[in-house]
N, C-alpha and C positions, 0 to 999 in steps of 0.2 A: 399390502401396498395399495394404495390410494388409486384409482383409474385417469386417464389422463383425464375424463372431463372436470372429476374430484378435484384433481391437482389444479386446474386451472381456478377452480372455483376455491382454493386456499391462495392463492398467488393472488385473485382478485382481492380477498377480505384480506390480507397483507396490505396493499395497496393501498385502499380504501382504511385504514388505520393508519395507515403512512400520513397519509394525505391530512387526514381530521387530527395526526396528534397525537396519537396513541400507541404509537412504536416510536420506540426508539433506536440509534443505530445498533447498540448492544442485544435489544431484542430482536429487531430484526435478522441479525447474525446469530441468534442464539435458537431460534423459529428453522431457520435454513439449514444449520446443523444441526438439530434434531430431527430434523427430515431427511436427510443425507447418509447419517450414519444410521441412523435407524429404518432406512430404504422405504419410508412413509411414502413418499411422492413417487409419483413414475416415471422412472429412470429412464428412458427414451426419452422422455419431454426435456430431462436435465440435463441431458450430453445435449440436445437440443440448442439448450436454450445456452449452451457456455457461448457465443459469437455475441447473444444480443444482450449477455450480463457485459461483456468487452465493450462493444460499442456504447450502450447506456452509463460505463461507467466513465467513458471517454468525454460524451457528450455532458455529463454530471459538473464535470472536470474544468471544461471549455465554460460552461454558464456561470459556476461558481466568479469566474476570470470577471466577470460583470461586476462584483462587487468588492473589486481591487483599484485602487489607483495606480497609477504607474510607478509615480514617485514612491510611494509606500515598497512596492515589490524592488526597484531599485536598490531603497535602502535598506529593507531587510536582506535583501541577496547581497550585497555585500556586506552588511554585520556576517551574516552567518558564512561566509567563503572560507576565513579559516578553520573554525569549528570541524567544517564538511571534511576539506581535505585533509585534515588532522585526523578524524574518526575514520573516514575511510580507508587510511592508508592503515592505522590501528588494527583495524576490523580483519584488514587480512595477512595481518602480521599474528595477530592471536588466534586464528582459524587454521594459519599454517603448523604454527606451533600446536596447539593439541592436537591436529590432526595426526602430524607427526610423530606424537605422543602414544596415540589410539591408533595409529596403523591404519587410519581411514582410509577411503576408494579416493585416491588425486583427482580425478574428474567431480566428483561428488562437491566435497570438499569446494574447489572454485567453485561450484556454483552455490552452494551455502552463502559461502561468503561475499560472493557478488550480491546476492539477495540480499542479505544481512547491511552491507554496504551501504549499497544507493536507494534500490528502490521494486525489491523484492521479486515479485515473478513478471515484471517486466523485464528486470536485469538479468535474470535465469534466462527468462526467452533469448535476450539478445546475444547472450555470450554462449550458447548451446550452441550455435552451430560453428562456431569457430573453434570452440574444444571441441567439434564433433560425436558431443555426446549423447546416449542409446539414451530411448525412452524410456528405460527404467532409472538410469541417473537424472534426470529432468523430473521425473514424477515424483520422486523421494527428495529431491530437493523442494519442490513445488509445495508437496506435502510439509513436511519442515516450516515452512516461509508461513503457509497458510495456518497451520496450528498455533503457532508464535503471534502471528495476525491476529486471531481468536483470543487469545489471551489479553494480550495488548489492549486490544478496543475494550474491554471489562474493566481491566484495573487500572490504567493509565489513570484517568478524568480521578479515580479514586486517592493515587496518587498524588497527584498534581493537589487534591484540595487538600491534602494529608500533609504538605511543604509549604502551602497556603500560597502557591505559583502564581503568578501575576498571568495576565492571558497572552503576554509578550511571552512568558518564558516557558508555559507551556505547549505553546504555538511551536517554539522553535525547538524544545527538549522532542516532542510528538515525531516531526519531520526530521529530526535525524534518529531517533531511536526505535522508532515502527517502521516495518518493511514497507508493505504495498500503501500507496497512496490514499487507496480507500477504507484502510484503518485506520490513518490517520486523518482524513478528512472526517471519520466518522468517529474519533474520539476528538477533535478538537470540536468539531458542532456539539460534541455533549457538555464540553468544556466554558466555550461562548463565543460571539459571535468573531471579536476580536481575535482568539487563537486561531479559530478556524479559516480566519485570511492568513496572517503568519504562517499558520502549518501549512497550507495550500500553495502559498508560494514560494515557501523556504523548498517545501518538499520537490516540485516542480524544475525549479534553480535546482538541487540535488540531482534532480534524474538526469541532466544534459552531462551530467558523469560519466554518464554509459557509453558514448562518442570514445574519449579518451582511453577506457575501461578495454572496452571492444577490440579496439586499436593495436593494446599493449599485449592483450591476449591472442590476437589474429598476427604480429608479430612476430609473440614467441614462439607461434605453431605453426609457422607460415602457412595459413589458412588462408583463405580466396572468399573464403562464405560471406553469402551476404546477409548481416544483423538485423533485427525486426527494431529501429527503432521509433519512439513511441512517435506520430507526429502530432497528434493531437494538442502536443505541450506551444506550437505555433498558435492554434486554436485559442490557447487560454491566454499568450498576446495579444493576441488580435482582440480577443474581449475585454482585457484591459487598456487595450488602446482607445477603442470606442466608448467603454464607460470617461475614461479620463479626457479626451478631447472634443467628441461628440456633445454639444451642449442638452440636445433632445432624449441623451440617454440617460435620463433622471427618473422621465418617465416608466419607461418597460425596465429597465436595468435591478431594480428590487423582484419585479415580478418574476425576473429569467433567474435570478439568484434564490429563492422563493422555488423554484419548481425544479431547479439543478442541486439542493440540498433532500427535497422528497423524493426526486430521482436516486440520487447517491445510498439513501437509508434502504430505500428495496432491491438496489445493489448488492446492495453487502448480505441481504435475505438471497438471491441470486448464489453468489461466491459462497453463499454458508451451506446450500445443495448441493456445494462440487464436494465436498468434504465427505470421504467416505470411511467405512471399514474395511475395502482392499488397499486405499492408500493408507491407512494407517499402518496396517497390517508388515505395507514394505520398509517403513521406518526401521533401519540398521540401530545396534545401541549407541554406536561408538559415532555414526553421523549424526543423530541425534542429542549429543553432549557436544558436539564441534559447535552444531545451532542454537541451543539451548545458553550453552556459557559464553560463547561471543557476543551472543544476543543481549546477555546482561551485565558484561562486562560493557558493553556500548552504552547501554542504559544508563548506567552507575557514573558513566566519566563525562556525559554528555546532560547528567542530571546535576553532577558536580559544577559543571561548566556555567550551564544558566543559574544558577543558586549566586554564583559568586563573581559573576560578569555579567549578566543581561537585569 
């Protein structure tokens, strides 16, 4: 294992390749989790550093907003409205059902599917304390979302050139078929510059699901708890308020878009250190096929969807 001044000094030349060009988001996730699972870096620094991978990737998030119009986010959030609540409700009518099937842990299981749904281990965060669920059902679901993440940012961009997708339709196939926001921000940047607005704010538009999500679940368990949700996604209004109204934000508004995309790529080097071999280790068989085939049964009908509509 690496010493902590080691590790900082591989997190720097990460950065500094980030910066000049030379990572990509896929490498960068691929650098992170080989450090992760294979306990290269020093693991004190990496529980560390999970608050300021959160907030860097929030802030990522909000900058990107810069390089949105309003009108644009408008009208793709409403193309994509039925899509969303079509797949979502999908998503956990097929997660019910094999669950059901496999005998899987009920707690478990929502939270797969909440992941799988909207918008991955934001939506696990939000809905865990309303199902009241133990830290080992959160961490195997966490796990889950994040491996699937892993996957996704690799072969997506592969796919997508593989259908010959337009940057419209991969924008919008990314953000409903990748969990967390920051595999899809970081497969549609690999995509172009076009998708990577599309999926940023189809995805965004998606996560205010979680309101509703929370609701119906806090609900059916007459739960009181109070849900972590995201606020940041005000943030990335507010930054497309100001690019699109602001006549002066011509100027800095490429530059904040510009360093909220080289921000986002060492993010995802961040999130790919949380990835370990005790989380793997907890992966159940039977929840890990509720994740797995939902996952691609989303994929499959929301790839259908833009082929033959968008």
């Amino acid at each position: 294992m690496l010493s902590k001044t080691a590790t900082y000094i591989l997190g720097a030349l990460v950065l500094i390749g980030t910066l000049f060009g030379y990572i990509s988001p896929a490498l960068a996730l691929a650098i992170g989790m080989i450090c992760g699972i294979f306990r290269i870096a020093d693991q004190n620094l990496i529980q560390k550093s999970t608050n300021f991978q959160k907030i860097l990737l929030q802030l990522s998030v909000v900058g990107l907003g810069f390089g949105i119009h309003m009108q644009e986010a408008i009208e793709v959030g409403s193309n994509s409205f039925f899509i969303t609540l079509v797949t979502i409700v999908c998503t956990f009518i097929i997660a019910f059902a094999i669950g059901k099937v496999l005998k899987s842990e009920r707690i478990t299981t929502i939270l797969v599917a909440s992941g799988t749904a909207i918008c991955g281990g934001s939506a696990i965060a939000a809905v865990s304390p309303s199902l009241k669920a133990n830290s080992s059902q959160t961490s195997i679901s966490l796990a889950i979302v994040f491996l699937l993440n892993a996957i996704a940012l690799f072969i997506f961009p592969y796919i997508g050139k593989y259908f010959d997708l337009t940057q419209l339709q991969f924008g919008t196939w990314s953000a409903i078929a990748i969990h967390d926001t920051s595999s899809v921000v970081g497969a549609a940047e690999a995509f172009g510059n076009e998708a990577l607005n599309v999926a940023t704010t189809t995805k965004l538009v998606r996560t205010l699901w979680i309101i509703p999500l929370v609701l119906i679940i806090s609900f059916g368990s007459n739960s009181k708890e109070k849900f972590a949700f995201p606020w940041f996604i005000f943030g990335f209004i507010g930054a497309m308020l100001i690019n699109s109204y602001l006549p002066s934000a011509e100027i800095f508004s490429p530059h904040i878009v510009w360093g909220a995309r080289k921000a986002l790529i060492f993010t995802l080097f961040l999130i790919g250190l949380q990835i370990n071999i005790s989380q793997l280790k907890k992966l159940g068989f039977n929840i890990l096929i509720v994740g797995i085939f939902t996952w691609i049964v989303l994929g499959v009908v929301s790839l259908l969807y833009v082929l033959n509509y968008i």
